[in-house]
C-alpha positions, 0 to 999 in steps of 0.5 A: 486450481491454477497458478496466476503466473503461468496458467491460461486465464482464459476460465478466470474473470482476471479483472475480479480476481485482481480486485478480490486479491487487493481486498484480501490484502488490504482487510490483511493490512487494515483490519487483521495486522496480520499479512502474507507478505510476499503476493507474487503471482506464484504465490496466488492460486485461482480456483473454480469461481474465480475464488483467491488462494494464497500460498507460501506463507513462508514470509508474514508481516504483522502490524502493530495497532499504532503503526497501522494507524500511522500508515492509515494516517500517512495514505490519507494524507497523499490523498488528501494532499496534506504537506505538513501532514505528511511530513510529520507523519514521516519523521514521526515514523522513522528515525531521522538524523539529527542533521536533517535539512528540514526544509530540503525534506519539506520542499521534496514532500511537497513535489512529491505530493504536487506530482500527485495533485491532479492524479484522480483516485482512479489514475492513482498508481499507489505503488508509484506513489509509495516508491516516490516516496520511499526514494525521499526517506532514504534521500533524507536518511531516514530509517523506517521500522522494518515493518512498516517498510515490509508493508509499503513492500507488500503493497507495492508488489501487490499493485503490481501482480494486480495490474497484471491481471487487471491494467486498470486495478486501482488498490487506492480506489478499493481502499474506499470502504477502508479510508471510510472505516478508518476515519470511523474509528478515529472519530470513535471515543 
């Protein structure tokens, strides 16, 4: 087996291993609410077949059902673009001062969400998008739990170690099957 981080990838298909890695996670995320939570590359071996080994689970993250459909609510709604959506979400969320300048908060949703308006979902940088968006909870003083902010951690770092080995991962685009189950089971009685 080889390290990610320092091996010569020249055996290893990176644009596969880089796709495994992201849905390993997301079926983490999504599915488990039981997560590795630190996916640097020293953490991510690569076996004959191009097979994903995770070490190091020295720091998990786990998800409550009610948070993940949260989150799950608060990613579709970047991608569908739903301003009064994502806004709600956001203060559902999080703590939020009580001296909130709601329509400052409102007016930075909205840029946030225009700047991603004509992004395709294959262009789409998700760790862009969360990092954007996180700068805008701390601009308003808002306090997320510590792990849904783990989570968007953990997702941001894997968007990066992923376009390490493939420059073109996109994690928002492998959340295809995701986004449809999620929906799925919301509309489950």
């Amino acid at each position: 087996s080889s390290d990610v981080c320092s091996s010569d990838l020249a055996q290893v298909d990176t644009e596969l291993v880089a796709r495994r890695l992201a849905e390993i996670y997301l079926r983490m995320i999504f599915q488990e609410g039981f997560f590795h939570a630190d996916p640097h590359p020293g953490n991510i071996l690569v076996q004959r077949g191009n097979v994903v080994a995770l070490i190091d689970f020295g720091m998990v993250g786990r998800i409550s059902e009610r948070s993940r459909e949260d989150i799950e609510e608060m990613l579709l709604a970047i991608i569908g673009r739903d301003v009064p959506m994502l806004t709600t979400l956001i203060k559902r969320l999080g703590s939020t001062p009580a001296d909130i300048d709601e329509s400052a908060f409102s007016n930075d949703i909205a840029e946030f969400v225009g700047q991603y308006a004509h992004t395709s979902l294959e262009r789409f940088s998700l760790g862009a998008a969360l990092r954007d968006m996180t700068s805008i909870i701390r601009r308003h003083r808002i306090l997320l739990p510590s792990e849904i902010a783990l989570m968007i951690k953990v997702l941001i770092s894997l968007e990066g170690t992923g376009r390490r080995l493939s420059p073109q991962l996109s994690v928002i685009e492998l959340m295809r099957p995701f986004r449809k189950s999620m929906l799925l089971r919301r509309m489950n009685p």
